[in-house]
N, C-alpha and C positions, 0 to 999 in steps of 0.2 A: 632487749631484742637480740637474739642471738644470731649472730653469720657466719652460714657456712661456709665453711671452708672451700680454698679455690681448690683446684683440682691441680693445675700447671703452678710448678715452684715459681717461678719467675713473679707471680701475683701476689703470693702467697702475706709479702710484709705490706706494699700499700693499702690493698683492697679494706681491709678489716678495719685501719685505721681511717681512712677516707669515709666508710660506710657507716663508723662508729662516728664519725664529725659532723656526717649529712644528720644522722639521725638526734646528736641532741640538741644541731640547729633547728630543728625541724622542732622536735616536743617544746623548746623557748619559746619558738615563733608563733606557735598555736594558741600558748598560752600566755605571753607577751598580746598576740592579734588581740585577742576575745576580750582582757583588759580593755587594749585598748578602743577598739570598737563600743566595747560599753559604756564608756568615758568622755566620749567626743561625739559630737555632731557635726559630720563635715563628710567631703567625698572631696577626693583628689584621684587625677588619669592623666597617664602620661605614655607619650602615643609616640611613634616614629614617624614625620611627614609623610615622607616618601611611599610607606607599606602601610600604613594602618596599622603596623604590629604593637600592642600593648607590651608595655614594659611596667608598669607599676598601674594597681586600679583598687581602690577602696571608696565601696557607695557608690562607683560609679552609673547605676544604673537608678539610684535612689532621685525621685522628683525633686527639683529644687527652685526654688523663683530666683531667675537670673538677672535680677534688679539693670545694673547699663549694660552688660554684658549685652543685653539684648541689642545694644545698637552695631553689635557686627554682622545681626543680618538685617540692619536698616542700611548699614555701607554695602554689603554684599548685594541687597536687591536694587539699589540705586545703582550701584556700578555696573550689574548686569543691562541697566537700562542705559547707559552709557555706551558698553559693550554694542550692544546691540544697535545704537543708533539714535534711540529713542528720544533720547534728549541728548547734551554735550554738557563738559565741565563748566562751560560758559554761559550755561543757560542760566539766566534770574528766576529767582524765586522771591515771593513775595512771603514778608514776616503778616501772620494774621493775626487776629484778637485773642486767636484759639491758640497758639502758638507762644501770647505774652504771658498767658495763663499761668501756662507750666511752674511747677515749685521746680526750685534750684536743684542741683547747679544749673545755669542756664546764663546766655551771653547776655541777654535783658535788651534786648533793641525795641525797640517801639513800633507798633502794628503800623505796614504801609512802606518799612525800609526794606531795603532788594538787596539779594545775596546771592553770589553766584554756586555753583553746586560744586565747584574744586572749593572754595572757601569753608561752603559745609560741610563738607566733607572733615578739615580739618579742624573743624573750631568741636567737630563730633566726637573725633577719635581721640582729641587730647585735651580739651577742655570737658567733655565729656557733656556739651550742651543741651540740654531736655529740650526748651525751645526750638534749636537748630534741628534736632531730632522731628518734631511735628514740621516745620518746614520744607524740609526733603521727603517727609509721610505726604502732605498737603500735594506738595510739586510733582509728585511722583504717581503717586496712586488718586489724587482728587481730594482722598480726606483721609482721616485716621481708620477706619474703617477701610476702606477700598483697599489702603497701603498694608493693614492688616491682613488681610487677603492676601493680596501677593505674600508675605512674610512667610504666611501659612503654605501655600501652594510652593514657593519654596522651600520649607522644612519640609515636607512632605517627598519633592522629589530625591533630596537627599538621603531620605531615609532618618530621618529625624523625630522616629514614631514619641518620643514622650514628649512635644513640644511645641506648646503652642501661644499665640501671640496675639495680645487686644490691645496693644500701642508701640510704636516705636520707640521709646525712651527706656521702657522695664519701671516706670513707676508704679507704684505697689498696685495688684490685679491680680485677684484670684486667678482667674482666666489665664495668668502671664507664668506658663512654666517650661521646663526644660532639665536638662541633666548632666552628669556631665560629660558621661558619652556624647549626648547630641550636640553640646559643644564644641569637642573633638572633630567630629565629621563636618561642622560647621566651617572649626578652622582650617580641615585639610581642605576643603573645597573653596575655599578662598584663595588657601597659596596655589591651590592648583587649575583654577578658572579663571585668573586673576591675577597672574604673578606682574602687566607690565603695571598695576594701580598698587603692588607692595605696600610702596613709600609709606601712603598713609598710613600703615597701623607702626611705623616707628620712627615719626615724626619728634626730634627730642621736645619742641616747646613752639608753641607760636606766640605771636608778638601784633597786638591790636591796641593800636596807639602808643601809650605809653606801657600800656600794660603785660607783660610777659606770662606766661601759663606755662608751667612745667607740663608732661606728660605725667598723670598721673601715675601711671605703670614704670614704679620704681628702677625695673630692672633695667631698662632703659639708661645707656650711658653707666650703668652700672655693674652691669654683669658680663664680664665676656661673650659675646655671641649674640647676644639680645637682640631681638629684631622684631617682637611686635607680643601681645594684640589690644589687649582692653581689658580693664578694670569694672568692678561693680561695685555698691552697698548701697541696701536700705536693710531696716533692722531686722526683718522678716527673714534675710536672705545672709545675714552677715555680710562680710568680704570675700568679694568671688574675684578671680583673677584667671584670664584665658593669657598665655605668656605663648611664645615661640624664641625659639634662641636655634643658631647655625655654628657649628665647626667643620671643619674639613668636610663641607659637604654633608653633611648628615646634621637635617633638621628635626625639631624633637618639638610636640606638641604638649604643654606642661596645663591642667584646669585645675584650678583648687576654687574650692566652693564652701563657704561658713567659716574661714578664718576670723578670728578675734578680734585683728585691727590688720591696717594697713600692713603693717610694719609684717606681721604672722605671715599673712597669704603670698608677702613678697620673698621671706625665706623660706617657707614652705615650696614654693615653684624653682626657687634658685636651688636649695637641695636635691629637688626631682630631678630637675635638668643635669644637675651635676653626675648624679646615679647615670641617669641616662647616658651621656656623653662618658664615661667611666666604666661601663659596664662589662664592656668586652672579653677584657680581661678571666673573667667568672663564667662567661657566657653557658659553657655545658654546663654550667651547675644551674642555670635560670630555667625552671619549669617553664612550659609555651603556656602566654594567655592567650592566643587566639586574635584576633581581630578585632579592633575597636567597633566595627559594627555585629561582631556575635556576642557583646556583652548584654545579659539578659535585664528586661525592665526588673525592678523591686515593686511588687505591688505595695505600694505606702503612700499616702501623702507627702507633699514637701512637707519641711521640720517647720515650724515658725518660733525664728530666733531670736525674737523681741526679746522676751524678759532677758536671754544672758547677754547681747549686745548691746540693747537699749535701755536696759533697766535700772533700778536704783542703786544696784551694787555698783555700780560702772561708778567710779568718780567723776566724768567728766563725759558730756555729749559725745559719740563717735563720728566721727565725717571722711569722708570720700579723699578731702583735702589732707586729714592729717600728717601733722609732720613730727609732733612727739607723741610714741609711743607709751606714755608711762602706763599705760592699762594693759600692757603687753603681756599675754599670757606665754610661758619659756617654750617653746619646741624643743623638747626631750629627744635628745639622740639624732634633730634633725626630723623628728617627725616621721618613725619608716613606716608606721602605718601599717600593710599588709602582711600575714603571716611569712610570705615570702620577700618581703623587704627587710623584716627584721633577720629573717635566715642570713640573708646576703649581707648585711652589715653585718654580724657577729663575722663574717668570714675576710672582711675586711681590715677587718684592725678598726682603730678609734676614728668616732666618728667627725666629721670637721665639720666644725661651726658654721653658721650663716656668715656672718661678719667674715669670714676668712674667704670666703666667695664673693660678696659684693666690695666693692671697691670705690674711694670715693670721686664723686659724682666729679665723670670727666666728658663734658658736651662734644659731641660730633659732629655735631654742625651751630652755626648761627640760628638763631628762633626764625620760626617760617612768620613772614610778615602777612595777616589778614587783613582783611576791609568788607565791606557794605557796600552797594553798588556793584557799575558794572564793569569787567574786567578790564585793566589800567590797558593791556596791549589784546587785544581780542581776539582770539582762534590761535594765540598761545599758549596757553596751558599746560604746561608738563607735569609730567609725572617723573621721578627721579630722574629728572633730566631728560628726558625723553618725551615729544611731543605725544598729547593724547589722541588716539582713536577716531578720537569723535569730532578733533578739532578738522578747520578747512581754512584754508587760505587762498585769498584769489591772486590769478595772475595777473591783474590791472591795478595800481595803485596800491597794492600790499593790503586793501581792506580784506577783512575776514570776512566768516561768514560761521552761525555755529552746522552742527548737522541736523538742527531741528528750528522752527520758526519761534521769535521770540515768544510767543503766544503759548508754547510748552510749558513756559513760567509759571502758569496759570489754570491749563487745564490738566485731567487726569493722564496717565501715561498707560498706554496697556501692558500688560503682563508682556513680559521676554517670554520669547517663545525659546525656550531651552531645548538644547538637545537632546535628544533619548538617552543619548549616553556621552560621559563627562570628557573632555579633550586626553590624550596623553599625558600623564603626569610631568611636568619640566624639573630639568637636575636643579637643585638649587646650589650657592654658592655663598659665601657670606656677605655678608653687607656692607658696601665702601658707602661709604655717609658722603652725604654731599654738601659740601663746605660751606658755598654762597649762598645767603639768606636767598637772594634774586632765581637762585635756581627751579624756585618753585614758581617762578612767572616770567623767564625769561626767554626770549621770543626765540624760534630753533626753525631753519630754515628748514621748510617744506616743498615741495613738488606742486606745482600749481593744477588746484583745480576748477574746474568752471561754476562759476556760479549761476545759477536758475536766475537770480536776479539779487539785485543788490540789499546785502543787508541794510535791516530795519536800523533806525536809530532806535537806541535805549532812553527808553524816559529817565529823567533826571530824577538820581535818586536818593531818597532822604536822608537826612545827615544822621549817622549816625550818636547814640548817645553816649556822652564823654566815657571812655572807659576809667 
């Protein structure tokens, strides 16, 4: 390619070399992209909280089955129902037959024991429980159908055109897809509809009996900045991973979809992020992607990942849990994926490993302690320290009361009636962890309100099984 010449001397020595640098990052990157595009089955997006601005998108538009990943709009529509009044974090929910069902992961309680909705909330987001998942579908919306409903009518007002929803868990469901733009908008409308319920997508671990559960989402206590959302896999879908991580104010939405194993999709997202939070520096040299909502559908079906995740070449089962890696396929250069990710790294110098980004695993708080039954101090429930919403406390005798009749437990909830349009976006800041396991249930003095009449006693409720 030939450049003309500037016209003003002053330009005359950068210009030509500059334009000669863009341009054989550019002829690499196309043909480095098309490699690797051809190579891999996966889509990763990596978004700016705050703007919607795409910063890195490969396949992003390509259909994918979002196996758990689905239950962050079973938390999103349940906590809107919170939001709104509908029920409260104290509300009991009953474990049903339909509920015991479920194949793993799942907490395995026996049909008839009662769970309050802050609990499943958390046994959802980090244990990653299918059962707990029909539970809050059951309590929420009547049945998995009903709750599927609302699921859909919320992707929908979001703008979540490729995506849609026949269970709250993401167990394997033609019917069950997504992508991973609409995950993107999924997550921004979370921190931004949502921001005093956070905590739960970066709860390090909870603690039910003797039993401790890490959070699945490695990045967690591991990555600088790391502050939420959800993990997936079944073999159809590979490892899909929705991360969030904050610095100086500037939050970065990281989706990877069809990683290899645990281990992949968690440095795969720690790299993006890092790009992301690093970028600045380059910034005029970064072509605009536009808007995570003007990324165009792929007319394609989702891939089905079975034979390379699940299949006989694999030496050993893959699981959701894994903790060793040894089927770990390499991420090459960090994985830049886009023809303009690889421009931008060739202009960076050498690229840094994953391992030189995760760090080892250092807890930020005590394990959130869960149970069955009904809540130990009642119309206390916080949310990172801060009392919820929904809770009520009376001015006579310190009893509570929730915002909804115990009888919510039980019946259907109707749709939040949402707003036309979405609150102001809130700055965000990073995340100070909160120390004391007790902080997730400990009782925060409120303003007294009247109560209609005195809370119901809660039936007594079944002993949970040994964990």
């Amino acid at each position: 390619m030939e450049v003309p010449k500037a016209r003003n001397s002053h330009r005359t020595g950068p210009v030509p070399f500059v334009a000669k640098l863009v341009c054989t990052a550019l002829s690499a990157a196309v043909l480095s992209g098309a490699a690797l595009h051809e190579a891999k089955a996966e889509a990763t997006l990596l978004i700016e909280a705050d703007t919607g601005k795409v910063l890195q998108a490969e396949n992003a538009g390509q259909a994918w089955y979002p196996a758990s990943v689905t239950k962050l709009m079973t938390a999103y529509v349940t906590l809107r129902a919170v939001k709104d009044r509908k029920i409260s974090l104290d509300t009991l929910l009953t474990v049903s037959p339909n509920a015991v069902a479920q194949q793993p992961s799942k907490m395995g309680f026996k049909a008839g024991i009662q769970v309050t909705v802050d609990n499943a909330l958390k046994m959802l987001m980090v244990k990653s429980a299918n059962d707990i998942a029909v539970v809050l579908a059951e309590g929420v919306g009547g049945s998995i159908e009903g709750f599927a409903d609302m699921m859909n009518k919320a992707a929908q007002r979001l703008g979540m055109t490729q995506t849609s929803y026949v269970n709250p868990n993401g167990l394997p469901a033609d019917g069950q897809v997504t992508s991973a733009r609409d995950l993107a908008i999924l997550a921004r409308a979370m921190i931004r509809e949502l921001p005093e319920y956070d905590y739960y997508w970066h709860i390090s671990a909870i603690k039910f009996g003797k039993r401790i559960t890490r959070n699945y989402n490695k990045l967690i206590d591991r990555y600088p900045g790391a502050d939420g959302m959800k993990t997936g896999f079944i073999c159809a879908s590979g490892f899909n991973l929705v991360a969030t991580a904050t610095r100086n104010n500037k939050r970065l939405i990281a989706v990877v979809l069809g990683a290899y194993s645990s281990a992949q999709r968690t440095n795969k997202a720690a790299m993006m992020l890092e790009r992301g939070f690093n970028s600045g520096s380059i910034a005029w040299l970064t072509p605009s992607l536009g808007n995570v909502s003007d990324i165009k559908a792929l007319d394609a079906p989702p891939p089905n990942m079975r034979d390379d995740i699940c299949g006989k070449k694999r030496k050993r089962p893959p699981s959701e849990d894994e903790e060793d890696d040894a089927d770990e396929q390499p991420v090459a250069n960090g994985d830049p994926g886009s023809p303009q990710s690889v421009m931008l790294s060739s202009l960076r110098g050498p690229a840094v490993k994953p391992s030189d980004l995760l760090h080892d695993l250092t807890p930020s708080m005590e394990p959130v302690v869960v149970f069955a039954g009904p809540p130990k101090q009642p119309g206390a429930a916080t949310v990172a320290g801060k009392p919820a919403k929904g809770a009520k406390v009376a001015a006579v005798g310190g009893a509570a009361a929730d915002s909804a009749p115990a009888a919510a437990a039980t019946s259907p909830v109707n749709a939040p009636a949402f707003a036309a349009a979405p609150p102001a976006y809130p700055s965000t800041t990073a995340f100070t962890p909160v120390t004391p396991a007790a902080a997730a249930t400990a009782p925060t003095r409120l303003a007294a309100v009247p109560l209609p009449r005195p809370r119901p006693k809660h039936q007594a409720a079944a002993k949970p099984i040994k964990p």
